[in-house]
C-alpha positions in Angstrom: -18.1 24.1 0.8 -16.8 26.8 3.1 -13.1 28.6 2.6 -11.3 26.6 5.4 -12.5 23.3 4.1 -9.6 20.9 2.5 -9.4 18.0 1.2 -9.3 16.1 4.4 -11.6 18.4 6.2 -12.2 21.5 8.3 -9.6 22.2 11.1 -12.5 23.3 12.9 -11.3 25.3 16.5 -12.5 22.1 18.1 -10.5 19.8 15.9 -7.5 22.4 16.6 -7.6 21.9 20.5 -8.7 17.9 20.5 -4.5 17.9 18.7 -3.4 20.7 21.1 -4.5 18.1 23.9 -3.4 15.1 22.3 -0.3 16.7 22.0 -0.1 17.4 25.2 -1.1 13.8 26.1 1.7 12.4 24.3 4.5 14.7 25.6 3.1 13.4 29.2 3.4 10.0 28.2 6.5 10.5 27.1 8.3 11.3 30.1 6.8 8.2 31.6 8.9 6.0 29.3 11.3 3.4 30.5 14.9 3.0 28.3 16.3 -0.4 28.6 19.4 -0.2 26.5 19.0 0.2 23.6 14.6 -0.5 23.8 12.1 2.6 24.7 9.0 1.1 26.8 6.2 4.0 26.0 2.8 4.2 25.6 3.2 7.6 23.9 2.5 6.8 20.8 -1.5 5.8 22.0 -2.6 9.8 21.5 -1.2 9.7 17.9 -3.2 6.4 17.3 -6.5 8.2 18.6 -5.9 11.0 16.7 -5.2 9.3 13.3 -8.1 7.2 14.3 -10.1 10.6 14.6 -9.3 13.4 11.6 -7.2 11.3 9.7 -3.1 11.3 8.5 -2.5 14.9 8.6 -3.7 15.3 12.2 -2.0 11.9 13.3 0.9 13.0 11.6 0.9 16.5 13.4 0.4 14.7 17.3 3.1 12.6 16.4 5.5 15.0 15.0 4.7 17.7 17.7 4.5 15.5 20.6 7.4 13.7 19.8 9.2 17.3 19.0 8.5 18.5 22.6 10.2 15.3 24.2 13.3 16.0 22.0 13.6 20.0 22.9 12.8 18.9 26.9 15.1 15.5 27.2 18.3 16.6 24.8 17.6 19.9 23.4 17.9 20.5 19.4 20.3 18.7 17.8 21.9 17.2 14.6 19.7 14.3 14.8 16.1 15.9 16.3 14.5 16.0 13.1 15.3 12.5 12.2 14.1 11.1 16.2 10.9 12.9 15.7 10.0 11.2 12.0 9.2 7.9 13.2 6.3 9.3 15.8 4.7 11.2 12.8 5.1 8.3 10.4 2.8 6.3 12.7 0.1 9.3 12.8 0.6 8.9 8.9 0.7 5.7 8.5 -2.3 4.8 10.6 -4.6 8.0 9.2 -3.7 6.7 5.6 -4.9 3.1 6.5 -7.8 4.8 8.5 -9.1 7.1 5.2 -8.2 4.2 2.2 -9.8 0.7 4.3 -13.1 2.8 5.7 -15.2 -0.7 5.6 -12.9 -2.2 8.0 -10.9 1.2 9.8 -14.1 3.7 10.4 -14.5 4.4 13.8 -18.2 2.7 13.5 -16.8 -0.1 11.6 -14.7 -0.7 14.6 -16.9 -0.4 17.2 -19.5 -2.4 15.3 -17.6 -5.5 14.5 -16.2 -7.8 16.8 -12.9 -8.6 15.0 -11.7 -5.5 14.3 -8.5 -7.4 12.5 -7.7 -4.7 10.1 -7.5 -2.0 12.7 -5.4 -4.2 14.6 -2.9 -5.1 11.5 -2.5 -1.7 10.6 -1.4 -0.8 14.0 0.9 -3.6 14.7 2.3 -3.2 11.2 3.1 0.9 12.1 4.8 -0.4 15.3 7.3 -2.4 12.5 8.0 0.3 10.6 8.5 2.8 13.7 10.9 0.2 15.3 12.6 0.1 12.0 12.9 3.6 11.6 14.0 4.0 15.1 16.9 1.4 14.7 18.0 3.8 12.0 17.8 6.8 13.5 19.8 5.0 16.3 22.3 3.9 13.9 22.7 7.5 12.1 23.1 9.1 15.5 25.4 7.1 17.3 28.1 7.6 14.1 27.6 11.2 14.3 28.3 11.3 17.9 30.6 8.5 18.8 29.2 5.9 20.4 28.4 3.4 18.1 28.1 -0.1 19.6 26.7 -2.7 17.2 25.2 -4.8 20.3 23.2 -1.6 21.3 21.9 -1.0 17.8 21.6 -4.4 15.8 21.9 -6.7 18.0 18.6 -6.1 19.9 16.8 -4.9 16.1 14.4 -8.6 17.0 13.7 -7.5 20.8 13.1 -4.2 19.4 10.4 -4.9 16.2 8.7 -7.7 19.0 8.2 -5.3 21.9 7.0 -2.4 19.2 4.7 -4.8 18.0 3.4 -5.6 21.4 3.2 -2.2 22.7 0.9 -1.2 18.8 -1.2 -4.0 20.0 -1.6 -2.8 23.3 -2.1 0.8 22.3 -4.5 0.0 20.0 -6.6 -2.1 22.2 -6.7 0.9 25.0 -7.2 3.2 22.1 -10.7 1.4 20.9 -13.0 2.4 24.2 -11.3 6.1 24.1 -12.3 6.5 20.6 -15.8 5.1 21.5 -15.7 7.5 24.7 -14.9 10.5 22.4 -17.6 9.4 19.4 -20.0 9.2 21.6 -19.3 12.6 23.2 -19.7 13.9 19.7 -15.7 14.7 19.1 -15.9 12.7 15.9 -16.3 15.5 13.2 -20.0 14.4 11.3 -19.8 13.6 8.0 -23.6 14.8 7.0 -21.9 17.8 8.1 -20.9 20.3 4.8 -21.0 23.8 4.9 
């Protein structure tokens, strides 16, 4: 085993810019979200799924942290609260990578793309679109008392609308996610496995 191995594998310099670009991707998608009240309408959360999907919970962690980080710094600048918006993003990455690296019969990217009813895949993303909705709603709620403008309409009173349109955006996600993650494992992006230095 080489010296930049880890436990989850080698940040090779290709693995390193496939993130940079997701990154990128998701802070691009970001600015293309829609805010209706008190619900986001993004699809920025689809690079953090491919990612995850790809290298595992430390890399889908990292898209989601640092993607979400740039639309902070760009949309409101850093703030009490910027930490705590940019959790929820990374938690997904997390979330999905864990799922990804402990259900590998059902989550591989060739179990996927093998099977026709890729149900866990799917579960696993619409449950990380529950928890980031939940998060979010918190997040919501801790900023608005620190800066006034608490409303509980705008917080709990849409928490259903919220968790059903973050479930239907996961499954949507994750359904455009599937042929990019083909698209990239047949390109050879998928670090091999036979691989060990």
């Amino acid at each position: 085993m080489s010296k930049n191995s880890t436990l989850l594998g080698t940040f090779s310099v290709k693995r390193i810019a496939i993130d940079a670009v997701l990154i990128a991707m998701y802070f691009g998608l970001s600015l293309l979200s829609v805010q209706l009240g008190g619900i986001k309408l993004t699809f920025a959360s689809l690079p953090t799924i491919i990612c995850a999907m790809l290298f595992g919970p430390i890399d889908g962690f990292l898209v989601g942290f640092l993607g979400a980080f740039l639309e902070q710094m760009i949309k409101f600048g850093f703030t009490a609260t910027t930490m705590l918006w940019i959790l929820p993003p990374a938690i997904r990455g997390l979330f999905i990578g864990i799922c990804a690296l402990l259900l590998k019969k059902h989550m591989s990217v060739d179990a996927i793309l093998q099977t026709k009813r890729p149900y866990v895949y799917f579960i696993a993303c619409i449950v990380s679109g529950i928890i980031v909705s939940t998060l979010n709603t918190l997040v919501f709620y801790v900023d608005a008392k620190m800066f006034h403008y608490y409303e509980y309409h705008m917080i709990f009173g849409v928490f259903w609308i919220r968790i059903a349109s973050g479930v239907a955006s996961s499954l949507l996600m994750s359904i455009v996610a599937l042929p990019v993650v083909a698209a990239l494992k047949r390109a050879n992006f998928i670090p091999s496995k036979k691989a060990k230095a």
